[in-house]
C-alpha positions as a Markdown table, in Angstrom:
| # | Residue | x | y | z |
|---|---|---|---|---|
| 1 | Unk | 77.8 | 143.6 | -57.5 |
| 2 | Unk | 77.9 | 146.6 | -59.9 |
| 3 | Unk | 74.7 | 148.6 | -60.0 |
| 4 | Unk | 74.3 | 149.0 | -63.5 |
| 5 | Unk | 73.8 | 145.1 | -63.9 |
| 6 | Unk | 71.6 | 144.7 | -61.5 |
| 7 | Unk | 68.5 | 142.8 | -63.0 |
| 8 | Unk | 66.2 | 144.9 | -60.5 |
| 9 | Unk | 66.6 | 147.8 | -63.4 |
| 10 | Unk | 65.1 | 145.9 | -66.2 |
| 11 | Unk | 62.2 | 144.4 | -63.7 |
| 12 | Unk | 61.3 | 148.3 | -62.5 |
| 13 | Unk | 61.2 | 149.0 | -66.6 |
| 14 | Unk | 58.7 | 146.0 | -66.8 |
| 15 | Unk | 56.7 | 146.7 | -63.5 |
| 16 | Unk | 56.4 | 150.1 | -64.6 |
| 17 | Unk | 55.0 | 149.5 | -68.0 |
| 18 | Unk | 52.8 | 146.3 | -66.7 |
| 19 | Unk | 51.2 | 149.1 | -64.3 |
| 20 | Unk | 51.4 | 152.1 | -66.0 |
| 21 | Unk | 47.7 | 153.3 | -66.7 |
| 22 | Unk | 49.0 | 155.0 | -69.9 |
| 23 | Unk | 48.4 | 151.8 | -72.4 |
| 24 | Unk | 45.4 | 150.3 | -70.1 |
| 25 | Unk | 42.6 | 151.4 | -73.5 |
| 26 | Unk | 45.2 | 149.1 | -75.7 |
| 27 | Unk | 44.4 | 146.1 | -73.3 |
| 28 | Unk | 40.6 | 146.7 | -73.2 |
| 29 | Unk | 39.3 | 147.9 | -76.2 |
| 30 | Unk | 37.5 | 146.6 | -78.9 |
| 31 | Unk | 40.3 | 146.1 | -82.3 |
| 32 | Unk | 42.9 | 148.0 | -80.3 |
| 33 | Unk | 45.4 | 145.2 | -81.3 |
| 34 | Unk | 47.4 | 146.9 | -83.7 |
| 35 | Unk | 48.9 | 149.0 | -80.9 |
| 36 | Unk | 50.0 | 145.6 | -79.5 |
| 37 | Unk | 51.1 | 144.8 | -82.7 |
| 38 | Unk | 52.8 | 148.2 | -84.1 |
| 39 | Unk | 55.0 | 148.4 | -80.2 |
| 40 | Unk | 56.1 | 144.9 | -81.2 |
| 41 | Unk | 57.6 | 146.6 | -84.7 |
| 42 | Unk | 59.1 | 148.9 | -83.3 |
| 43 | Unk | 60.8 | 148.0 | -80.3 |
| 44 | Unk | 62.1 | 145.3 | -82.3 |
| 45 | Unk | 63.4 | 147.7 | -85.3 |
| 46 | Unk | 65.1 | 150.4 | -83.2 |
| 47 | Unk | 66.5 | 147.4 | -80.8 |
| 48 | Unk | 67.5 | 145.4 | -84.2 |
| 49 | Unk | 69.4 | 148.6 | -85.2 |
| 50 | Unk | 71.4 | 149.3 | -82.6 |
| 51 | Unk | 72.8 | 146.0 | -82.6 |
| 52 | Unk | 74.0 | 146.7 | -86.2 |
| 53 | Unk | 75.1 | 150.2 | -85.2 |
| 54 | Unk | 77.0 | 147.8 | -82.4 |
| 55 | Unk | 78.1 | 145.2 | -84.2 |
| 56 | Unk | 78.4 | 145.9 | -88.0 |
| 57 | Unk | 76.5 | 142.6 | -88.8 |
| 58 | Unk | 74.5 | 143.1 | -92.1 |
| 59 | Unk | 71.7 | 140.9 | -90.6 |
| 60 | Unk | 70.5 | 142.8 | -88.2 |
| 61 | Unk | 69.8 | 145.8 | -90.2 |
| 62 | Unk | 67.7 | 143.2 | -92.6 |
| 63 | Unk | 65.9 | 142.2 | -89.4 |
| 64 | Unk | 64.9 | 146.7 | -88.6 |
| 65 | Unk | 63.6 | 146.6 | -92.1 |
| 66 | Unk | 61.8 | 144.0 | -91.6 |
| 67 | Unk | 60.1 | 144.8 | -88.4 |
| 68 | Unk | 59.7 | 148.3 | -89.6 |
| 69 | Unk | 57.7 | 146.9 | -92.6 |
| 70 | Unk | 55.3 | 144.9 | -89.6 |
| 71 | Unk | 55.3 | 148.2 | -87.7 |
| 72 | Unk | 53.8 | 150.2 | -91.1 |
| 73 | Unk | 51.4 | 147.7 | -91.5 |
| 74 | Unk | 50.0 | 147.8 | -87.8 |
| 75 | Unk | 49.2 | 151.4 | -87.6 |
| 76 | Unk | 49.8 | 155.0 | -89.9 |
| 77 | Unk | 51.8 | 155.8 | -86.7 |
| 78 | Unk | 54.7 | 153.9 | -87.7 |
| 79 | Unk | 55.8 | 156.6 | -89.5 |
| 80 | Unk | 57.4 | 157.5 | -86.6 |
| 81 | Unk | 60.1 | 154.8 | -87.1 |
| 82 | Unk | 62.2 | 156.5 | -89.8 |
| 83 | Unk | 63.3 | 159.5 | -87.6 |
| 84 | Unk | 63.7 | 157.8 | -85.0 |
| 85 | Unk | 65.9 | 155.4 | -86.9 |
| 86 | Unk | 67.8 | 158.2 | -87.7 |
| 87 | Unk | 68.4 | 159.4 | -84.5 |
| 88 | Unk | 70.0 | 155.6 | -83.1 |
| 89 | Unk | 71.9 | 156.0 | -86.1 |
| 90 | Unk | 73.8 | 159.2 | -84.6 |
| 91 | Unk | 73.5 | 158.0 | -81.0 |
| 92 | Unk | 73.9 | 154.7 | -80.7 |
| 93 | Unk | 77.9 | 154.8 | -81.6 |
| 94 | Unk | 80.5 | 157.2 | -80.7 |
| 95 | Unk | 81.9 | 158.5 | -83.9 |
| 96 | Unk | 85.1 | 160.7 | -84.4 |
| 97 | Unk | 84.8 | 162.1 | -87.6 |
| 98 | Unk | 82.6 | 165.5 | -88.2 |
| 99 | Unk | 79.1 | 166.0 | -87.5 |
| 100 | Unk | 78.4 | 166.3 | -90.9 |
| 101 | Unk | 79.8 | 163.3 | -92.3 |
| 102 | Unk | 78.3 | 161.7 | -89.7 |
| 103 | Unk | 74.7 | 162.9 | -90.6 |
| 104 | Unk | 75.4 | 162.0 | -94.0 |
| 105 | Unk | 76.3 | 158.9 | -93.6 |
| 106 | Unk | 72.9 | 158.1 | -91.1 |
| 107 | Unk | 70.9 | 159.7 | -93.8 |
| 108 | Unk | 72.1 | 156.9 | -96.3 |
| 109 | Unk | 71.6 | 154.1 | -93.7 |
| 110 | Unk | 68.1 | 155.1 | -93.1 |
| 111 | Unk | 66.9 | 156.5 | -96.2 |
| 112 | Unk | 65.3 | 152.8 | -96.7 |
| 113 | Unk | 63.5 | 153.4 | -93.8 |
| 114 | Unk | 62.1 | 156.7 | -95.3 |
| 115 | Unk | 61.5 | 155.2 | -98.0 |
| 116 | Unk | 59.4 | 152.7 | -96.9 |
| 117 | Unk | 57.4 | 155.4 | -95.0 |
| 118 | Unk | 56.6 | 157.0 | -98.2 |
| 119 | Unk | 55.2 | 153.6 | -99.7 |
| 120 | Unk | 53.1 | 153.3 | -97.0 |
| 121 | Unk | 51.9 | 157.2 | -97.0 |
| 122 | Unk | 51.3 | 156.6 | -101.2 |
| 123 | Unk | 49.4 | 152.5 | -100.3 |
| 124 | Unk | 47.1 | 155.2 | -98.1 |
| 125 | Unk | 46.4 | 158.2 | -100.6 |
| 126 | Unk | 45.4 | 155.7 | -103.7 |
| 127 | Unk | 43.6 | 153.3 | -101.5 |
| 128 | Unk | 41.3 | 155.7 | -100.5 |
| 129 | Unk | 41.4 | 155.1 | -96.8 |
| 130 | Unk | 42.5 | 158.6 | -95.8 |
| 131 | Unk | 38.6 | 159.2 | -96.6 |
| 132 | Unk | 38.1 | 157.7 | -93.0 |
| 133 | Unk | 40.1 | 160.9 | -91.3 |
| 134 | Unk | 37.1 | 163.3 | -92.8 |
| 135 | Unk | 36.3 | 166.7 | -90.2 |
| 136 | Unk | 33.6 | 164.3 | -88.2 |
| 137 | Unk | 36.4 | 162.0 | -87.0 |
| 138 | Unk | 39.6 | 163.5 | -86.8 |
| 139 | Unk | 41.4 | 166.6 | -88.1 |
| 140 | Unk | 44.4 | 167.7 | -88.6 |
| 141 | Unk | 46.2 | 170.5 | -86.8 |
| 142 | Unk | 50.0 | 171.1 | -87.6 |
| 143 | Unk | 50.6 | 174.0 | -86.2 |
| 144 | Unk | 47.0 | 174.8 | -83.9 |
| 145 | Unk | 46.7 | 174.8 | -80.1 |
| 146 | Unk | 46.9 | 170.6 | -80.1 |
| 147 | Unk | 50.2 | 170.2 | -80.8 |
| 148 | Unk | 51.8 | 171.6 | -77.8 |
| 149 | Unk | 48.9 | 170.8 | -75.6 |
| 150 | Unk | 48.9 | 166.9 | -76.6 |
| 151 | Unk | 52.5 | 166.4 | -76.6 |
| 152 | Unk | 52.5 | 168.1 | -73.2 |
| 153 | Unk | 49.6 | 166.5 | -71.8 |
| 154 | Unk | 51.1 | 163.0 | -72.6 |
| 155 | Unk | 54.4 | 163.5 | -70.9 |
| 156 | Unk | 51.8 | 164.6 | -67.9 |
| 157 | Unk | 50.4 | 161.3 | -68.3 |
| 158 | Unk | 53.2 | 159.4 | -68.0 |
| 159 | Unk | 54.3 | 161.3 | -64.9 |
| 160 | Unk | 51.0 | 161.0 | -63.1 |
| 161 | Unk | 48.8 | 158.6 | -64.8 |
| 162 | Unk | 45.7 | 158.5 | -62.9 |
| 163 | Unk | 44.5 | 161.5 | -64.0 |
| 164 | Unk | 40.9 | 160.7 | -65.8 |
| 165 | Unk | 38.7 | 163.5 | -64.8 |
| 166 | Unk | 36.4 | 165.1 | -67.6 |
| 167 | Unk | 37.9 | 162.3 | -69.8 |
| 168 | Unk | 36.6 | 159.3 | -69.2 |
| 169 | Unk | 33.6 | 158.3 | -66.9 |
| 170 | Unk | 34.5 | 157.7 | -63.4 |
| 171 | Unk | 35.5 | 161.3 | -61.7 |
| 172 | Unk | 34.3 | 165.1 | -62.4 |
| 173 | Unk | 35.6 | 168.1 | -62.7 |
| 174 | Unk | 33.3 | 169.3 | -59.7 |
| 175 | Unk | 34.0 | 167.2 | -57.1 |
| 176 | Unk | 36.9 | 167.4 | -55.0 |
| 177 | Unk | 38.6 | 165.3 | -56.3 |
| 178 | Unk | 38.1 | 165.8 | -59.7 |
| 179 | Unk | 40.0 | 168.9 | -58.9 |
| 180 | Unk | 42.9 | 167.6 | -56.7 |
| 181 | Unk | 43.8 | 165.5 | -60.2 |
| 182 | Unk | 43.3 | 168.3 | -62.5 |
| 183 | Unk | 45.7 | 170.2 | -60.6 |
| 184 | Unk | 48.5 | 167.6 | -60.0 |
| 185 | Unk | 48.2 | 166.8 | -63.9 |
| 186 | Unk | 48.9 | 170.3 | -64.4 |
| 187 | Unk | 51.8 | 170.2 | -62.7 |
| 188 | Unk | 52.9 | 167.0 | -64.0 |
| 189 | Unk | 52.0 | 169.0 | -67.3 |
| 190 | Unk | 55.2 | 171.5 | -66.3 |
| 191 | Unk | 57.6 | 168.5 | -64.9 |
| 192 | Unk | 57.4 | 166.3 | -68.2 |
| 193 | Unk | 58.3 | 168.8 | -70.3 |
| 194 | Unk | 61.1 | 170.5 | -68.0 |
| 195 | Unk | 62.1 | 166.7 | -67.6 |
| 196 | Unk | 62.2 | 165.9 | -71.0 |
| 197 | Unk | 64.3 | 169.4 | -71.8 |
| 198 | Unk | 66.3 | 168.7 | -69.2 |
| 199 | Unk | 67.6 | 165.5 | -70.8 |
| 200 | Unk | 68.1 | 166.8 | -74.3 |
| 201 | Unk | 70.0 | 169.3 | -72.7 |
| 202 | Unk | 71.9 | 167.3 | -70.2 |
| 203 | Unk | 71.4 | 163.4 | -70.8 |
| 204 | Unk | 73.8 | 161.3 | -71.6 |
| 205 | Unk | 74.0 | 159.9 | -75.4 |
| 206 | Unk | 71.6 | 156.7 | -74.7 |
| 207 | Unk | 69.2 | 159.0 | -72.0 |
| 208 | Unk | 69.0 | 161.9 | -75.3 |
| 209 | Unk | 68.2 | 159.1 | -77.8 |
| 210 | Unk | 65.7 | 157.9 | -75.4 |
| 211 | Unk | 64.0 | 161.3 | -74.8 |
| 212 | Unk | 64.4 | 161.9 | -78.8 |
| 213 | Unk | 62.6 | 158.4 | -79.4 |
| 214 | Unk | 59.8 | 159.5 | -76.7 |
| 215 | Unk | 59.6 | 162.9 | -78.5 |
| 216 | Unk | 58.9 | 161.3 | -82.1 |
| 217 | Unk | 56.3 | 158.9 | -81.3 |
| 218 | Unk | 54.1 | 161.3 | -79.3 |
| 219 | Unk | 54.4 | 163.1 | -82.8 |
| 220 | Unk | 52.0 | 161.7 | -85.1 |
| 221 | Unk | 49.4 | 161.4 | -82.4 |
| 222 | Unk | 49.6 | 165.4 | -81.8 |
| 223 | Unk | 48.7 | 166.1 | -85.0 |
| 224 | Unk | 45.3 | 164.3 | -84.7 |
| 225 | Unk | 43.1 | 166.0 | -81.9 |
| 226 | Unk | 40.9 | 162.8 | -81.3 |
| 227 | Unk | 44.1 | 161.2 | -80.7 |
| 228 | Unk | 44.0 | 161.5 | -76.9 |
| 229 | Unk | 47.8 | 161.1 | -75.1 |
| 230 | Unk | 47.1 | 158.0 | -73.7 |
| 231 | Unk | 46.4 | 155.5 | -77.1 |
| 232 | Unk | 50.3 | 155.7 | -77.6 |
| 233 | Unk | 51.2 | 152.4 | -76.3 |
| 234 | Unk | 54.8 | 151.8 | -77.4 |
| 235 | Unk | 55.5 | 155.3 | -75.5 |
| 236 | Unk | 54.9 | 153.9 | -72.5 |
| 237 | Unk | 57.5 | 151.1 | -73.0 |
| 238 | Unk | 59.6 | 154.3 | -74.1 |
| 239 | Unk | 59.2 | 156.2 | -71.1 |
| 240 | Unk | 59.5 | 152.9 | -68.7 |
| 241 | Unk | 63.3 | 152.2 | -70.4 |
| 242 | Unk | 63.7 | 155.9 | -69.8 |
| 243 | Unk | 62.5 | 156.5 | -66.2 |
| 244 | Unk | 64.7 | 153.0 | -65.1 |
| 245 | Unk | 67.5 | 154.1 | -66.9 |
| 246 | Unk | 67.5 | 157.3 | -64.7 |
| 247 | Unk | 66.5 | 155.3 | -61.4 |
| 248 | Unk | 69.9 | 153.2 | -62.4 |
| 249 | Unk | 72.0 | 156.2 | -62.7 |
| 250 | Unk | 70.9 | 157.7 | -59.2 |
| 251 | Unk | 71.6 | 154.3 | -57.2 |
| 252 | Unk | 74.8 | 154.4 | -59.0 |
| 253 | Unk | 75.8 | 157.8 | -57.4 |
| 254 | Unk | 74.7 | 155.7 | -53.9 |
| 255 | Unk | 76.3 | 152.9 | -53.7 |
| 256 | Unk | 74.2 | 149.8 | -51.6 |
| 257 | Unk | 73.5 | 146.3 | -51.2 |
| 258 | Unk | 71.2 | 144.5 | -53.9 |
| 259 | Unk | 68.3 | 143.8 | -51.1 |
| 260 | Unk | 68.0 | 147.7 | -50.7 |
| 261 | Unk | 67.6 | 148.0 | -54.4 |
| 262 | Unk | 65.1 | 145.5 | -54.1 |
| 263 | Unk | 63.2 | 146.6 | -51.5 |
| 264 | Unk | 61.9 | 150.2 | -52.9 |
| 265 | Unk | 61.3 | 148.7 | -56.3 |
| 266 | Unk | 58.9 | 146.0 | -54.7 |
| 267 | Unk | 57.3 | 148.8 | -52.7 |
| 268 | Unk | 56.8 | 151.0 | -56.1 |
| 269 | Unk | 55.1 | 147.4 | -57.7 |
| 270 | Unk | 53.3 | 147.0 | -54.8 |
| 271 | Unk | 52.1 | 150.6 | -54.8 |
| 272 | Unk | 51.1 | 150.6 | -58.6 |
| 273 | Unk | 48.9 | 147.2 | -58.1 |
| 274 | Unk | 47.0 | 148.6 | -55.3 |
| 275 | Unk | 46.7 | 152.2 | -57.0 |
| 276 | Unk | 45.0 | 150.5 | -60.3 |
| 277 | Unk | 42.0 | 148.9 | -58.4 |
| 278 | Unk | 41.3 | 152.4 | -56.5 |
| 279 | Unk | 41.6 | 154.7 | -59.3 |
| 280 | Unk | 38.4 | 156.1 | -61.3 |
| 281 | Unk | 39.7 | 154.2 | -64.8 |
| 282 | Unk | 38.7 | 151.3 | -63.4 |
| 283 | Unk | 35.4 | 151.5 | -63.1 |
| 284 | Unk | 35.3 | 153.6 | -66.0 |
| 285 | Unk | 36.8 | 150.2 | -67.9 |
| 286 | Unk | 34.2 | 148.3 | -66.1 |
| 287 | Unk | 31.4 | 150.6 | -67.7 |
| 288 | Unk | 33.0 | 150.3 | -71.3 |
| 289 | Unk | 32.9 | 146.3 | -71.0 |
| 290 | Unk | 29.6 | 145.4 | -69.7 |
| 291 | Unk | 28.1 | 148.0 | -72.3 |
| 292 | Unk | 29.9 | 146.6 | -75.2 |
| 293 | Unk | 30.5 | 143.0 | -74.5 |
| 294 | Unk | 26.3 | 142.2 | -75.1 |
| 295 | Unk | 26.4 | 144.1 | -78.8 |
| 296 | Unk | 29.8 | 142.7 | -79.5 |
| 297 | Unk | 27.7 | 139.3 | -79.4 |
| 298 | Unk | 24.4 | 141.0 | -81.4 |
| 299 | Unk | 25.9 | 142.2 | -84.5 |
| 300 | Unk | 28.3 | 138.8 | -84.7 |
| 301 | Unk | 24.9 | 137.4 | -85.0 |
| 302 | Unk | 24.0 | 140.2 | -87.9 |
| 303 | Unk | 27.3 | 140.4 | -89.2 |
| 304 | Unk | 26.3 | 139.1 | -92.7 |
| 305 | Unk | 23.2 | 141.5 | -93.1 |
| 306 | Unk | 25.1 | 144.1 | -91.6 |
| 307 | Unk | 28.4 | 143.7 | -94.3 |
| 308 | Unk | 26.0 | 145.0 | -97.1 |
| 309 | Unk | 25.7 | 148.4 | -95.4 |
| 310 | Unk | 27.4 | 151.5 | -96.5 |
| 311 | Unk | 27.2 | 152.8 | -93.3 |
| 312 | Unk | 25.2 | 152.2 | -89.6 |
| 313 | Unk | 23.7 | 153.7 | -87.2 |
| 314 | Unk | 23.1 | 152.8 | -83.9 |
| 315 | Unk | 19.8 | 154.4 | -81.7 |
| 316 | Unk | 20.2 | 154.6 | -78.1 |
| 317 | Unk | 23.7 | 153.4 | -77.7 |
| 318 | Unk | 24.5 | 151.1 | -74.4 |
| 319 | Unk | 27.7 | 153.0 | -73.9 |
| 320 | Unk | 25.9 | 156.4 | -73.9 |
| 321 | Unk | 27.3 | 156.7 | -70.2 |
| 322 | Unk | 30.3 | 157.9 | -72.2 |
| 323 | Unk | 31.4 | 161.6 | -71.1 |
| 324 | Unk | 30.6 | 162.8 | -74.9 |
| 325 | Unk | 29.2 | 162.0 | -78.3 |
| 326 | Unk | 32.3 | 161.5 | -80.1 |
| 327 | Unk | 33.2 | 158.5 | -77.4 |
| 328 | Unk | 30.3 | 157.0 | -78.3 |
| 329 | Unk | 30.6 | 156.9 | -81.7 |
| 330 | Unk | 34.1 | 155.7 | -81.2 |
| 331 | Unk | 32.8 | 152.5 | -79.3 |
| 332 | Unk | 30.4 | 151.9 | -81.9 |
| 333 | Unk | 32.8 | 152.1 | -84.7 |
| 334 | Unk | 35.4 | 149.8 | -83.2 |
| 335 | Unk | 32.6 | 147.6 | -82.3 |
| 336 | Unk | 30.8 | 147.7 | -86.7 |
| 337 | Unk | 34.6 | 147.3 | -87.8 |
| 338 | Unk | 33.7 | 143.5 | -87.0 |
| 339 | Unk | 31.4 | 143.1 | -89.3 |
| 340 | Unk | 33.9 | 143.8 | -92.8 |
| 341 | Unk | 37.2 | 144.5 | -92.8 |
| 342 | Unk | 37.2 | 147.7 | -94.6 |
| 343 | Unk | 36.4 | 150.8 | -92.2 |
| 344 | Unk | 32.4 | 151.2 | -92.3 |
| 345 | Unk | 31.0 | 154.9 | -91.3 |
| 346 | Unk | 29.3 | 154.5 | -88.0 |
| 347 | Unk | 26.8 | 157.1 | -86.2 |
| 348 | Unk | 25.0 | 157.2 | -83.0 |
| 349 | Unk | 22.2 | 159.0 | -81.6 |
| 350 | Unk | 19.3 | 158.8 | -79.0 |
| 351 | Unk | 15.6 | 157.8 | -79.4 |
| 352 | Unk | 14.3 | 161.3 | -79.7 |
| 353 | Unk | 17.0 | 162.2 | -82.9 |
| 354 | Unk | 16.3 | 159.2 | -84.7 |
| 355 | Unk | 12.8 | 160.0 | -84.1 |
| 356 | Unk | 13.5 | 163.7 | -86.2 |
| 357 | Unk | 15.4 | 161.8 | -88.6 |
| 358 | Unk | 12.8 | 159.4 | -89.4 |
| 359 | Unk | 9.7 | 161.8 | -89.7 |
| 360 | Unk | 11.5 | 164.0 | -92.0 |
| 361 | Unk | 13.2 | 161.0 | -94.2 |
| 362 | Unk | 16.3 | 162.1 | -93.6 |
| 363 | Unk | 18.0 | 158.9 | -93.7 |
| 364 | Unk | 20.4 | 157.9 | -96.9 |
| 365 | Unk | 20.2 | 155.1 | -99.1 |
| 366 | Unk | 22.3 | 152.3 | -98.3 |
| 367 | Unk | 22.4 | 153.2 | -94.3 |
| 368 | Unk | 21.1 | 150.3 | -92.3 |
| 369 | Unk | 19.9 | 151.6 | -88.6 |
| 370 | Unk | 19.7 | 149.5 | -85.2 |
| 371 | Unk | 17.9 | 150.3 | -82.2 |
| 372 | Unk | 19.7 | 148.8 | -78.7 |
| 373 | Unk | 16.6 | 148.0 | -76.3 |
| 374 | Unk | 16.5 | 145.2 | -73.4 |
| 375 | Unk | 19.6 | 144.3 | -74.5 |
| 376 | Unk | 18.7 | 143.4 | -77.8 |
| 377 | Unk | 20.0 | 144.9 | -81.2 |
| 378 | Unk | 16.7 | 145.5 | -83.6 |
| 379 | Unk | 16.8 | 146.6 | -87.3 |
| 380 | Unk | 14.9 | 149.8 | -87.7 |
| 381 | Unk | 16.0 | 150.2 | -91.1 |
């Protein structure tokens, strides 16, 4: 049997992906479906394309447009889909004629796909939702420190993704080892991105398309610093394809018998499993659930009085375990977005601020405040 259609391949894509702590906040966290839902768009649009790069057949493109429609709608970070449209387009077929008549023609087949990018970017502007991306929740930096670091420190994710100290709750910086994952992150930090050049540089066409997808999606999320590395979910399929795809060509070089291929991918499974239930996220999950599963069930019960609100704050927060502010607001906004289904301005503070607030009537009209005590949520305001 031929190595390169050996089924094993395609399972160590989907064992790596099913254990891969990269997408784990995607599974868990409150209104987190539209990564679900915008990897399902575009998985299916670049996979719909290359069939019509493949096969000619008209349909197929119709069936990328479509799904690139659903991936726009799921999440801003579909934008993403149009470049990397662009780049099948040039990969996914060997082509004879000169590289620029090859560009132009891929700049005609996917100059719908641009343009439905640009709908989507003017649906935001005159809907007035880019008002939720003020300074106090994200920011943009195109050409600060965040770029690099981000799209570095998500390659270092994928390479070593148990790496949670100083992020989320579970592991510090000043224990042991806190420190022992800091420093292999670091230097998974250097391999992903001498990894990733490596393949641009050396790759075959389908490995340099691959990277160039990976590259592309990590994009958008760069240029939002509250965008930590890990939220990209369709990535991590991304980077699974990838890392089989390069398992299958060293096995090819090493010819063997199907039960040795099996046995070190079952290991790796195996390996994965066990290593989810020891590492720090999981507890760290564990925290996030118990404290927001309670006021997931109080404000359904106040979701009507709460829908009249311009905006809500929250005193004494159950999730105030969180290593910082801004991850407790986060949890609190996810957890208010029930309530309407326009984005509602959220806030969160401790006894003693509200306290401050309160005294010196510092609270704006049309702001409803709730105060979580004994696991109850009371209406202060």
């Amino acid at each position: 049997m031929a190595l390169h259609t050996l089924p094993e391949l395609s399972f160590l894509a989907a064992a790596l992906f099913a254990t891969h702590f990269a997408h784990w906040e995607n599974a868990v966290w409150i209104g987190t479906l539209d990564d679900f839902t915008l990897a399902t768009g575009i998985v299916g649009a670049l996979l719909a394309y290359d069939r019509f790069r493949q096969t000619g057949d008209r349909r197929w493109y119709v069936v990328s447009l479509v799904a690139t429609a659903a991936a726009l709608l799921s999440k801003e970070t579909g934008v993403a889909l149009a470049p990397m449209i662009l780049v099948t387009d040039l990969l996914s077929r060997s082509d004879p004629r000169p590289w620029t008549q090859r560009l132009t023609g891929a700049l005609r087949r996917s100059a719908p796909f641009f343009a439905l990018c640009l709908l989507l970017a003017a649906a935001i502007v005159l809907s007035g939702i880019l008002g939720r991306y003020s300074t106090d929740i994200a920011s943009f930096s195109l050409f600060g420190r965040h770029v690099p670091r981000h799209g570095a420190g998500y390659l270092a994710w994928m390479v070593f993704p148990f790496q949670t100290a100083g992020i989320i709750p579970g592991v510090t910086n000043d224990d042991w080892l806190g420190q022992l994952f800091l420093t292999i992150f670091a230097i998974a930090r250097i391999l992903g991105v001498l990894g990733l050049g490596w393949l641009l540089w050396r790759g075959s066409d389908r490995q340099r398309m691959l990277a160039l997808w990976l590259v592309l999606i990590i994009l958008p999320y760069t240029f939002r610093t509250v965008m930590f590395p890990r939220y990209a979910y369709p990535a991590t399929a991304l980077f699974a394809v990838l890392a089989a795809q390069l398992a299958g060509q060293f096995l090819r070089r090493r010819p063997t018998q199907g039960w040795l291929v099996r046995a070190p991918i079952l290991a790796f499974v195996t390996a994965s499993v066990l290593l989810l239930y020891v590492s720090p996220s999981v507890e760290a999950f564990k925290q996030y659930a118990r404290a927001g599963h309670p006021i997931v069930e109080a404000v359904s019960q106040q979701r009507a009085t709460m829908a009249a609100a311009r905006e809500l704050w929250l005193v004494d927060p159950p999730a105030f375990s969180a290593p910082e502010v801004r991850a407790r607001d986060r949890m609190w906004s996810q957890i208010a977005s029930l309530v309407r289904d326009s984005p509602i301005p959220t806030r969160t503070m401790l006894w003693p601020e509200w306290q401050t607030h309160a005294s010196e009537n510092q609270v704006p009209p049309g702001v409803q405040v709730y105060h979580w005590h004994n696991d109850q949520l009371r209406r202060l305001r």
